[in-house]
N, C-alpha and C positions, 0 to 999 in steps of 0.2 A: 504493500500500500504506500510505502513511504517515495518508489519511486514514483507516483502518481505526481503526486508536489514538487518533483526535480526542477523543471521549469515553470517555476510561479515564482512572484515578488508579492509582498502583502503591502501598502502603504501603512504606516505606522502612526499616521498624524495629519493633518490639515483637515482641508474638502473631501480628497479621495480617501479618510480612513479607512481601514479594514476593506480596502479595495485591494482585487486580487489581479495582476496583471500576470499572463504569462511569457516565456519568449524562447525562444527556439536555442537548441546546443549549436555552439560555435565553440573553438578551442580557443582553452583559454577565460571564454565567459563564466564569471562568477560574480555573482550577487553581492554588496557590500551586506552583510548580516545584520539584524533588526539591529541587534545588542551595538553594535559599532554605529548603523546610521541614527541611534537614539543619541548617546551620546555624541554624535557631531552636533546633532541639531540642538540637542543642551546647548553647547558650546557657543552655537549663533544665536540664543536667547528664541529658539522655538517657533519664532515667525521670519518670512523675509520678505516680508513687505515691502514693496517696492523697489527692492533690489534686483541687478539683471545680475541672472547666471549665467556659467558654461558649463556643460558639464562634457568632459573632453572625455575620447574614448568612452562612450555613452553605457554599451553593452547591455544590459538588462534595461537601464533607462533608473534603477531605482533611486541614484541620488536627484536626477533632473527634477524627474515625477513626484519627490516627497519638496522639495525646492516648489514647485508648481501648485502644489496641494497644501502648502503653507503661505500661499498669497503673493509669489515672486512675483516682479512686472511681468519678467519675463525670463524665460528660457531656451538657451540654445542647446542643443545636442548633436553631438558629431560623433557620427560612426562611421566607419569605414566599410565593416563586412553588409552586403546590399539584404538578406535575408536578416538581419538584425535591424540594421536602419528602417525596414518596412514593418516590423513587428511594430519599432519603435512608435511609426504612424498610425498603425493599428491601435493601438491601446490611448496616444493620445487623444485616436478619435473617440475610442468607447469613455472614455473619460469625460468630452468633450472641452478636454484644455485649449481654450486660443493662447493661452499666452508660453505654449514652449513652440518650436521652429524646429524641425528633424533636417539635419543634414549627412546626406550620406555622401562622405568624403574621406579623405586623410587628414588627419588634428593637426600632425606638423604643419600640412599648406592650408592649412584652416587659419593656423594663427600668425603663418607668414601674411596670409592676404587680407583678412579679416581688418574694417575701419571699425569695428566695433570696443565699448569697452565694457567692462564688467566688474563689479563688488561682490563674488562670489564665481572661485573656480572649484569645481570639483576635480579629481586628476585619478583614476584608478585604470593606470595603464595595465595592457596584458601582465602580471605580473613576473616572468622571468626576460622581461625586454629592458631595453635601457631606455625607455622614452622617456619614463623621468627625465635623468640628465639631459633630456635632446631639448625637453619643453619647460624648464626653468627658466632659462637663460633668457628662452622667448617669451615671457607669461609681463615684466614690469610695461612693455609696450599698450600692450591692452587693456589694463587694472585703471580702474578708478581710484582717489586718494583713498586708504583706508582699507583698500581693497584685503579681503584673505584666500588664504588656498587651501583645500585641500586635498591630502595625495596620501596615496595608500603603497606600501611596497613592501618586498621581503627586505628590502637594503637597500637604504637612503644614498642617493649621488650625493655629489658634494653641492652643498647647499650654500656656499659663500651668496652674500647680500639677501638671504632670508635670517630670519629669526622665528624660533618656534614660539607661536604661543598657546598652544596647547597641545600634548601627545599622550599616546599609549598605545598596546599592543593587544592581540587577541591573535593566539595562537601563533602563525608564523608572520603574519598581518602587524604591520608597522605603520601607524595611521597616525598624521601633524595635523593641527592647523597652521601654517605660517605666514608671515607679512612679508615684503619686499621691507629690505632694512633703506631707510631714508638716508641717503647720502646729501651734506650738509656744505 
């Protein structure tokens, strides 16, 4: 029975509570866990009103979706693999969110091209890649002042000009929030 539920995310909080999305295996797709997106969203004080997300390397969709379902202006999501990026439009429709944007692309030319900006990145790349360290370096271009990130890994790149402010772990899951440090 348990593998019934393999491909389902549950919304934890906002409009969509206890809404159940599901989304197709891809390698590599795994769900941020209830217990890990609760505590993120402690962290951002439970609403994000008005604030625009990203949520890069999209995959399930569950941090966008709890991001959308907690009041964000707005939501962007960027996938890559095309049979995930089209769930991702499926569920935003059964949801009926206008305020996330499904893009099905590559993140790094997402945020090479992208004129947009953002107070809230989400980052949970495939986790044995390096795209962490590929999309750090790229992320102070697009941020709004005050902006935060967060990024999930088994093992953090080198993070020079962030600062953590807040972490912890959950199994092999190594999960920040950080800020771009203000150079003066």
């Amino acid at each position: 029975m348990a593998a019934q539920f393999k491909n389902q995310v549950r919304i934890i909080g906002g409009d969509y509570k206890r809404r159940l999305l599901k989304f197709p295996d891809a390698e590599g797709l795994r769900p941020t866990p209830d217990r890990v997106r609760e505590t993120l969203f402690n962290w951002l004080g439970q609403e994000c009103t008005n604030l625009t997300c990203l949520d890069l390397f999209s995959g399930s969709g569950a941090l966008g979706f709890e991001a959308a379902s907690r009041n964000a202006k707005r939501v962007v999501m960027v996938e890559r693999a095309k049979n995930v990026a089209m769930s991702l439009k499926e569920n935003q429709t059964l949801l009926g969110a206008s305020n996330i944007e499904v893009i099905w692309g590559d993140a790094l030319r997402f945020l090479d091209t992208t004129a947009e900006r953002f107070d809230v990145v989400f980052l949970d790349p495939p986790f044995a890649s390096d795209f962490l360290a590929q999309v750090l370096p790229k992320l102070p271009r697009i941020l709004n002042a005050g902006a935060v990130i967060y990024a999930e890994t088994a093992n953090w790149p080198d993070r020079e000009g962030w600062e953590i402010v807040k972490e912890g772990r959950a199994g092999q899951v190594k999960y920040a929030l950080l800020r771009a440090v203000v150079q003066n």
